[in-house]
N, C-alpha and C positions, 0 to 999 in steps of 0.2 A: 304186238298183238299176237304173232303168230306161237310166243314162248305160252302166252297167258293162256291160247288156246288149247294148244298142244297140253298142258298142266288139268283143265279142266276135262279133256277129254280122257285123258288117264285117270284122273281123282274119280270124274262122274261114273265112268266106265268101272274101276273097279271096286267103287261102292254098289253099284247092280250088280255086278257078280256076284259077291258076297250076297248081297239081297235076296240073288236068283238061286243061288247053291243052298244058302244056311242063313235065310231068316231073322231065325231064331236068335243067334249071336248079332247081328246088329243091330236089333230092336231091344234086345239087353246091352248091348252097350250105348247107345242112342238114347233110349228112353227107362232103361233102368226096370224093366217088365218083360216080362216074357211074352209071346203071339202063339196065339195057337186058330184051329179054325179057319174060316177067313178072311181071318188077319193074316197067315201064312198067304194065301191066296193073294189078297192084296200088294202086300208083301212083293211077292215074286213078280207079280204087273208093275210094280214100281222100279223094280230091277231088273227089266225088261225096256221099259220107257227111260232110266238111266243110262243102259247103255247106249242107247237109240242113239242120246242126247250127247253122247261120247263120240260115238261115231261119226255125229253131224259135225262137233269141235275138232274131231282129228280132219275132214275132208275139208273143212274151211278155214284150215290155219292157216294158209297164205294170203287169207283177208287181210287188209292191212286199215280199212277203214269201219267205221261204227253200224254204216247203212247195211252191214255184209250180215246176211241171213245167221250166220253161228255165232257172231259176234252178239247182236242184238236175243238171239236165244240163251243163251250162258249167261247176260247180262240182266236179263227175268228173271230165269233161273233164280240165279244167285241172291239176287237183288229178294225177289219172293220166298222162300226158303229159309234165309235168313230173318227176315220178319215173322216167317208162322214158327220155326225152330225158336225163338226166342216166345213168342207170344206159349207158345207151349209148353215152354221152361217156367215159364213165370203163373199162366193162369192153371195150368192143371200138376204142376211142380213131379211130370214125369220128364226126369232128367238123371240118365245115365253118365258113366265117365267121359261120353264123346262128345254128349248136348252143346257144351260152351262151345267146344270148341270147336264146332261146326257149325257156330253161331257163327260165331270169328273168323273163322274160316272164307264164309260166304261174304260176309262183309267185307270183310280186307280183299276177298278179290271182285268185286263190284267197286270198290274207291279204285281198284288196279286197270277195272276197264276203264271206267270214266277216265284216269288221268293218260291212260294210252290215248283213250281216242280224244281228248282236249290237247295233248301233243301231237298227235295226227293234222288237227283243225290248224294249230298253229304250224306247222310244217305246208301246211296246203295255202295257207294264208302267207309266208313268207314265199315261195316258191315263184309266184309270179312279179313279186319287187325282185328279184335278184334277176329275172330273163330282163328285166326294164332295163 
């Protein structure tokens, strides 16, 4: 858990930088459209609240189980994100070079929490046969 965290805390963290600095280049590569306005604005709040969410994944990486506060946040996250990035690809067919693959992205690491923390469950569930 604690690799998976530490990976989302750097991934989440420096897609808000970029968010927070220039926009404009991730919403073209994301979404294949420029932002201007307050969509710039938006923008930067979301790369603001990214990093947040970086920050909470780097201090809670020594979580090792699913109930741990950054665990269960990155697991929304991901888990959410990847549904509306997809739903956004498909229903309004704004999709930049990065869309998929930040589809997939989020996916594959949401199947990565689940199987850590169903390996966690089963490590906690052997743990007390073997003191028997």
């Amino acid at each position: 858990m604690e690799k998976l965290l530490m990976l989302a805390a750097i991934g989440e963290g420096a897609t808000g930088l970029v968010l927070l600095v220039y926009p404009q280049i991730a919403t073209r590569l994301f979404f294949g459209t420029e932002v201007t306005g307050v969509g710039i604005v938006m923008s930067r709040i979301a790369g603001i609240a990214l990093i947040g969410l970086g920050v909470g994944c780097w201090t809670g990486r020594n979580a090792s189980a699913f109930n741990s506060t950054a665990v269960r946040a990155i697991f929304t996250y991901s888990l959410l994100v990847a549904i509306y990035l997809a739903y956004v690809g498909i229903a309004t067919r704004l999709a930049g070079i990065l869309l998929w693959l930040a589809v997939a992205a989020h996916l594959g690491f949401t199947v990565l929490v689940v199987a850590a923390w169903r390996d966690d469950q089963r490590r906690a569930q052997a743990a007390p046969r073997k003191a028997a």
